[in-house]
C-alpha positions in Angstrom: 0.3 16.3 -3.0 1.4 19.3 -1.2 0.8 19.1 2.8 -2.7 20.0 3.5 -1.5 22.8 6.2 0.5 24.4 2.6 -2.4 24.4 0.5 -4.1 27.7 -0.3 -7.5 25.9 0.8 -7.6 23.7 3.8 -10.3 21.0 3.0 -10.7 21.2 6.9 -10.7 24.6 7.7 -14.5 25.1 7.9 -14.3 22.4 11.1 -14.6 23.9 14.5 -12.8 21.7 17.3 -16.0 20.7 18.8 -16.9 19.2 14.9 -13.9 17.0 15.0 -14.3 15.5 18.2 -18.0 14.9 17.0 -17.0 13.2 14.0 -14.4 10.7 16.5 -17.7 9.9 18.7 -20.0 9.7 15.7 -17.5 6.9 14.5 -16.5 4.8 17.6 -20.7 4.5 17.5 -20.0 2.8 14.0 -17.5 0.9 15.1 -19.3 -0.2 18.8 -22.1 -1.1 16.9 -19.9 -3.8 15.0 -18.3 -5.0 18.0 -21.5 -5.3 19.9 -22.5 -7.6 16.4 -19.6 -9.3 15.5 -20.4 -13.6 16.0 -20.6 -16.4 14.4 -21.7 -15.2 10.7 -18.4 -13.3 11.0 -16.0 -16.2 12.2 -17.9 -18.7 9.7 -16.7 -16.1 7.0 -13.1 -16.5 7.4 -13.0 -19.8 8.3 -14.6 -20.2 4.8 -12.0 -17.8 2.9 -9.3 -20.2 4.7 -10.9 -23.3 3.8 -11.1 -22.1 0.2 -8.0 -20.4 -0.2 -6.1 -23.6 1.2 -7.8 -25.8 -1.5 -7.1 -23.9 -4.0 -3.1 -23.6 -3.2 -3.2 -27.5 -2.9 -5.2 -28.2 -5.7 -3.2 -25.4 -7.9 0.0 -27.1 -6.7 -1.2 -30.7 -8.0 -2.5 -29.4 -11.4 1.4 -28.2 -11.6 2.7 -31.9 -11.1 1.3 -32.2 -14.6 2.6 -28.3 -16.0 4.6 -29.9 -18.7 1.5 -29.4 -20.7 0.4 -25.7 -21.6 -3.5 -26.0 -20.5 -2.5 -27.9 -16.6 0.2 -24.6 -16.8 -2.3 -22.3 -17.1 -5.2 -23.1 -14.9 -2.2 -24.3 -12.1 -0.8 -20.8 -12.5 -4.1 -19.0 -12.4 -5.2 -21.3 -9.7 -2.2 -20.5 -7.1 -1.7 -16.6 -8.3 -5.4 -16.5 -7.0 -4.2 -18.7 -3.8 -1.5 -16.5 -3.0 -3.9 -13.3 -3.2 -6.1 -14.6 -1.3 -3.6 -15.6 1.3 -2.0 -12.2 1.6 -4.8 -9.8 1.5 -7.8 -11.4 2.9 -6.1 -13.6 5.3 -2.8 -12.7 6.2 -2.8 -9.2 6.3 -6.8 -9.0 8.3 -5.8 -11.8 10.7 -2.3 -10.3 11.7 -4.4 -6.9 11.9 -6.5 -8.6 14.8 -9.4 -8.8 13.2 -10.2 -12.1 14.4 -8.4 -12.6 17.8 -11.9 -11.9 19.2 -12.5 -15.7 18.3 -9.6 -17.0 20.9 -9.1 -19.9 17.4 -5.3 -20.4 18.1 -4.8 -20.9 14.2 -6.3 -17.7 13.0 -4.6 -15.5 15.6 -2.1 -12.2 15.0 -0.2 -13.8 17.7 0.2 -17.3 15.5 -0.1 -16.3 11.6 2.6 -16.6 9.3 1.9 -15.3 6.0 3.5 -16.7 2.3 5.6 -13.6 2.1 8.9 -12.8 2.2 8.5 -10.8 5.2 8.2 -12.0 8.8 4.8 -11.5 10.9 7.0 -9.9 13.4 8.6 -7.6 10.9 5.5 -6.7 9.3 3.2 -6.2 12.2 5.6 -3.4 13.7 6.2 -1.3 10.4 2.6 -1.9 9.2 0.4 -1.8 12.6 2.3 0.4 14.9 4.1 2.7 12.4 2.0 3.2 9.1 -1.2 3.3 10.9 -0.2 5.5 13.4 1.1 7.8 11.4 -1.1 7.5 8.2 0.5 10.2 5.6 2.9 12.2 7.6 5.7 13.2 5.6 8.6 11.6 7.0 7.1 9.4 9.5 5.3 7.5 7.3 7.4 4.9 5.2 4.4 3.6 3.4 4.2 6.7 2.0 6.8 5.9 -0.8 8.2 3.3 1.0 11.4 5.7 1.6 12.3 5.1 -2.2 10.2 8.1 -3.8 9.4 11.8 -4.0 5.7 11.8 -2.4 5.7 15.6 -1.6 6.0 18.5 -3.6 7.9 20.1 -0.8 10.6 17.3 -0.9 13.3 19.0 -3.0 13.3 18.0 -6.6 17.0 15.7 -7.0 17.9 14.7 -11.0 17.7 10.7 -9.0 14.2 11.5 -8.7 14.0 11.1 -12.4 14.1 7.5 -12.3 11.1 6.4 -9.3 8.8 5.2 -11.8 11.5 2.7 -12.9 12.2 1.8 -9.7 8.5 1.6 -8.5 7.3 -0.5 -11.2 11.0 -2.9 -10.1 9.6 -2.3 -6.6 5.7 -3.8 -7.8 7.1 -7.0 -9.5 9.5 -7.7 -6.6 7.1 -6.3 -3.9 7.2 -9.2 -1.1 11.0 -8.3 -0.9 10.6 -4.5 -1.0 8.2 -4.6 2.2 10.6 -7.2 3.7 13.3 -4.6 3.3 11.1 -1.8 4.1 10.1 -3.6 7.3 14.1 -3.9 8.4 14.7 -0.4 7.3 17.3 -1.9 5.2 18.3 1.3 4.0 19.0 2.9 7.0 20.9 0.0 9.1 22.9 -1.0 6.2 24.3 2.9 6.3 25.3 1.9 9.9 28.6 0.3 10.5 28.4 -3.2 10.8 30.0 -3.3 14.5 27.5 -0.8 15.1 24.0 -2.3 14.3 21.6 -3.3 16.6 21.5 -6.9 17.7 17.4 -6.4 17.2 18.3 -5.6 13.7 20.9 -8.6 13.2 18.1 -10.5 14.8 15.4 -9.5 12.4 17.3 -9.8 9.4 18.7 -13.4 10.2 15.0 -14.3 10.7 13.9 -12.6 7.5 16.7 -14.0 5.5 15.5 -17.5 6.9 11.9 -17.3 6.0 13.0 -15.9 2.5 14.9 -19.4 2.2 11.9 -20.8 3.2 9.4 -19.6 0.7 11.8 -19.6 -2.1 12.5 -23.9 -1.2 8.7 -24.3 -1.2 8.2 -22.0 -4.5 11.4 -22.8 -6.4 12.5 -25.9 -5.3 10.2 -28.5 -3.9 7.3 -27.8 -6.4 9.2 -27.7 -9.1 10.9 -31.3 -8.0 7.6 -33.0 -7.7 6.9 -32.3 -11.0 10.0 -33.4 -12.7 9.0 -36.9 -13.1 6.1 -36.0 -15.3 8.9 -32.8 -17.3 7.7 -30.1 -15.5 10.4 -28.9 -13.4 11.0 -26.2 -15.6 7.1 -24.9 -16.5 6.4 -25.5 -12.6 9.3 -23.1 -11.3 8.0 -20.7 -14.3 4.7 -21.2 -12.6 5.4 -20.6 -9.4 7.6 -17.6 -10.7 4.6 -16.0 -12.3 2.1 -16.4 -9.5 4.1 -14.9 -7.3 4.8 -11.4 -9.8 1.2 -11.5 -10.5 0.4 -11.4 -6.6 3.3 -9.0 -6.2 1.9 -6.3 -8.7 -1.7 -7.0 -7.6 -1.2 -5.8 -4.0 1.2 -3.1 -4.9 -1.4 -1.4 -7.0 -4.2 -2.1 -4.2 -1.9 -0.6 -1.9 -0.8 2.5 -4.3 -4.8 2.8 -4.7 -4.8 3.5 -1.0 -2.6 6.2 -0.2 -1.1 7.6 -3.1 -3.7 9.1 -6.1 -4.2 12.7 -7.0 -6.5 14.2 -4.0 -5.3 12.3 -0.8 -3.8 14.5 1.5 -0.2 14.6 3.6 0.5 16.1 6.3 3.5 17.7 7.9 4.9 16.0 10.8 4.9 19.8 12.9 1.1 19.9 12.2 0.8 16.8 14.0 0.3 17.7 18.0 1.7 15.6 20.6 -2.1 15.3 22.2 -3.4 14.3 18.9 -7.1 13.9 20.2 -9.4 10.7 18.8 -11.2 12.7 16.2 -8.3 14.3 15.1 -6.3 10.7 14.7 -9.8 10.3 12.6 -10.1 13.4 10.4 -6.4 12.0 9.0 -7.2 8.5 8.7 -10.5 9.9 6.8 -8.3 11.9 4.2 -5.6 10.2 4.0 -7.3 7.4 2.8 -9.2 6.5 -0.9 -11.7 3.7 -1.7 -11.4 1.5 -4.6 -15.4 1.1 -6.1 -15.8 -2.4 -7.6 -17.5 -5.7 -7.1 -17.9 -7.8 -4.0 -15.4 -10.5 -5.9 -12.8 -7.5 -6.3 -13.5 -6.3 -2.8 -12.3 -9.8 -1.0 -9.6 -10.0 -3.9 -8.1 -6.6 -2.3 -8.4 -8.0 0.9 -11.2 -5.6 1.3 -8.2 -2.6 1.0 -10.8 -1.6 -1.3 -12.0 0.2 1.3 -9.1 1.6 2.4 -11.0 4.7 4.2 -13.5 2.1 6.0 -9.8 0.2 7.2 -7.9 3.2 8.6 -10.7 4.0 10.7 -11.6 0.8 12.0 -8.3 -1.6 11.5 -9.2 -3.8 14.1 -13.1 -4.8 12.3 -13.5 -8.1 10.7 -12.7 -7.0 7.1 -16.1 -8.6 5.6 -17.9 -5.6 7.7 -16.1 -3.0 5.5 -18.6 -3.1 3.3 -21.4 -3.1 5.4 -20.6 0.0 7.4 -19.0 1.9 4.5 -22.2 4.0 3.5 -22.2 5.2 7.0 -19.1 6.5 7.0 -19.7 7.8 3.8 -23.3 9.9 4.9 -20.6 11.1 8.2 -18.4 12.6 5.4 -21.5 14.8 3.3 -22.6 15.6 6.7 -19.1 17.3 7.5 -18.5 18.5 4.1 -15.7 16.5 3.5 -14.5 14.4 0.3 -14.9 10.4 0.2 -12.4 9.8 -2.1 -13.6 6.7 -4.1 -13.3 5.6 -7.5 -12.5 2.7 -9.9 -9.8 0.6 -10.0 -8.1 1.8 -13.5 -8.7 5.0 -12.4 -7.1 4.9 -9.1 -4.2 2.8 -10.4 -4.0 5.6 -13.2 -4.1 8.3 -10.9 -1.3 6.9 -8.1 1.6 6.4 -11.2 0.4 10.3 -12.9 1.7 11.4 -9.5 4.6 9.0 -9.6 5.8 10.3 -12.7 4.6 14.2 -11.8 6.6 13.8 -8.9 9.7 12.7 -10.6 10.0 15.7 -12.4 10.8 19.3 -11.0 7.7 20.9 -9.3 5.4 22.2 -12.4 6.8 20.8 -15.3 4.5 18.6 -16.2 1.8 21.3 -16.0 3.6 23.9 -18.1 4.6 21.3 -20.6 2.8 20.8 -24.0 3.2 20.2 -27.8 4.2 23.7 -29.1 6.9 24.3 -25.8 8.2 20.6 -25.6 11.8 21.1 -26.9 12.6 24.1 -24.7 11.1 22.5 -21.9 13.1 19.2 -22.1 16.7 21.3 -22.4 15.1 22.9 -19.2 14.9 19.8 -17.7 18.5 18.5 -18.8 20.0 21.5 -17.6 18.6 20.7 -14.3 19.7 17.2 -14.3 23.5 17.8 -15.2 24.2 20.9 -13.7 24.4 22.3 -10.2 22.1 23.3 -7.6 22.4 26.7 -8.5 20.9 26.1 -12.0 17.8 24.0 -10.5 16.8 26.7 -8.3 17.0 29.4 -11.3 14.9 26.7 -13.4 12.6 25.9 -10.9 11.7 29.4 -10.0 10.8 30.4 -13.9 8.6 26.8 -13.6 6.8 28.3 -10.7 6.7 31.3 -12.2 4.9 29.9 -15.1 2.7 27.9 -13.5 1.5 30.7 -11.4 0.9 31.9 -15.0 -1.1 29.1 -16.3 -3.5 29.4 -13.2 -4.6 32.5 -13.6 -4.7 32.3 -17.1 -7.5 29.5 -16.3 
């Protein structure tokens, strides 16, 4: 994942200036030509999803009143871990985009939405809107990149802590909601401020986050549960509940993962970046610093339509059921400009965003130089890296380098 400006070839460097500002107008015609479409088929379509999604979260929520007995358990925990999808990816996350403000409907507004997520709308919209999709991939201005808990660069220095980020990712997947919520507060960062010295925005934003925290985890853990302890189910409904929420949790962290992070997506350095970042430049980063999931038209609104993650950094503002629709365009711009659409299955994706988790745990290169015959050497290698100074890990990761450099033009 090394910085596309450090890579021995740029993926871009056959582009003349006047290319990338033709690729910028070539795609605000794609996305004029949806805004000069967008109507009623497109405003019927959400209020649908709505319609549906609600149903289903009431309906699941009954079917718990009676979760006492295995099957109701099931098909009320299926039921709401759909809801709760639904609610965050093709709902929540589109309408606080402003993908539907366009239809001036006060309840399916980026000013009014609240989402069933630990996070606040408030909280969410700066860090997600403003930050990540402004800065799409730039080490160190990008938090979605890693979410400030991982090694995402090979340039990052290598750091025996790094060891453990697939432990703490796969923590971070099953407790996602509250990862993002602390992601969106920069917890991290404020918490390493004296506490006479924080912000009052910060105090602010926590106090509300803290609140709406209470307030899902009363509805999810409490209330529920209650209502079904007449019938013995307090127990199997707060399971349930439990459950629906970890499966939604490690469903949008993988979509998301799928997005940004498998082999072939490219960073970039934050000095690469120019102040007067032109539109078709802002567009040649969204384009590569984005990958499509390939799948059904069920999996699609499942993902929120983050299955086309390329088609979204491009046009964020588009009604999300267009995706679709004006992907193969987008596509035919990229073989016109020689440039890789990065698409590919789900499993695959998903397998491809951990490989470089782990890869990236461990020293630069050795993971590549590693095999069956060399394995014992290698792992004392790696322990002497992880309990002694940094003296020793620049020796060890020069002979790694070294070796790889090897490997390559052995190939």
């Amino acid at each position: 994942m090394t910085a596309i400006t450090k890579k021995p070839v740029n993926p871009t460097a056959h582009l003349t200036p006047e290319d990338i500002e033709q690729i910028g107008i070539e795609l605000d015609a794609i996305r004029q030509e949806v805004l000069d479409d967008r109507g009623e088929r497109d405003a019927a379509y959400i209020r649908k999803v709505v319609a549906i999604q609600r149903r289903l979260e009431l309906g699941s929520r009954a079917v718990l009143l009676g979760s006492a007995l295995p099957p109701l358990w099931v098909l009320g925990t299926v039921g709401l871990s759909v809801a709760k999808i639904l609610e965050n990816m093709e709902i929540g996350h589109n309408v606080m985009h402003g993908q539907w403000d366009w239809m001036r409907d006060p309840k399916i507004h980026s000013t009014t939405w609240e989402w069933d997520n630990a996070s606040t709308a408030d909280g969410w919209k700066h860090a997600h809107n403003e930050v990540h999709h402004t800065y799409t991939n730039i080490v160190g201005k990008d938090n979605d990149l890693g979410y400030g808990i991982m090694r995402v660069d090979e340039d990052q220095r290598w750091h025996p802590m790094f060891l453990a980020q697939p432990v703490w990712n796969f923590i971070n997947a099953c407790f996602f909601e509250y990862g993002i919520a602390a992601y969106d507060l920069e917890l991290g960062r404020n918490l390493r401020i004296p506490k006479e010295k924080r912000s009052a925005e910060f105090k602010a934003q926590l106090s509300k986050t803290l609140k709406k925290i209470r307030k899902q985890a009363t509805k999810d853990y409490v209330v529920n549960p209650a209502l079904a302890a007449p019938l013995g189910g307090f127990v199997p409904a707060l399971a349930a509940n439990f459950t629906a929420n970890l499966v939604r949790n490690l469903w949008s962290h993988s979509v998301i993962m799928c997005g940004h992070f498998p082999e072939g997506v490219e960073t970039f350095e934050k000095k690469s970046i120019p102040d007067d970042e032109t539109r078709g430049q802002w567009y040649l980063r969204q384009m590569l610093g984005s990958a499509n999931i390939s799948g059904s038209k069920a999996m699609h609104v499942m993902t929120g339509n983050l299955s086309h993650q390329i088609e979204h950094h491009l046009f964020p503002d588009l009604p999300s059921n267009r995706y679709a629709e004006v992907a193969p365009k987008v596509e035919a711009l990229f073989e016109k400009y020689d440039l890789n659409y990065h698409s590919a299955p789900l499993p695959q994706q998903v397998a491809s965003a951990w490989h470089k988790v782990v890869r990236l745990s461990l020293p630069n290169g050795w993971l590549a130089t590693t095999n069956r015959s060399n394995l014992v050497e290698q792992t004392k290698l790696l322990w002497a890296m992880s309990t002694k100074g940094p003296k020793v890990r620049r020796a060890a990761s020069a002979r790694l380098q070294q070796q790889e450099r090897r490997l390559a033009e052995a190939a």
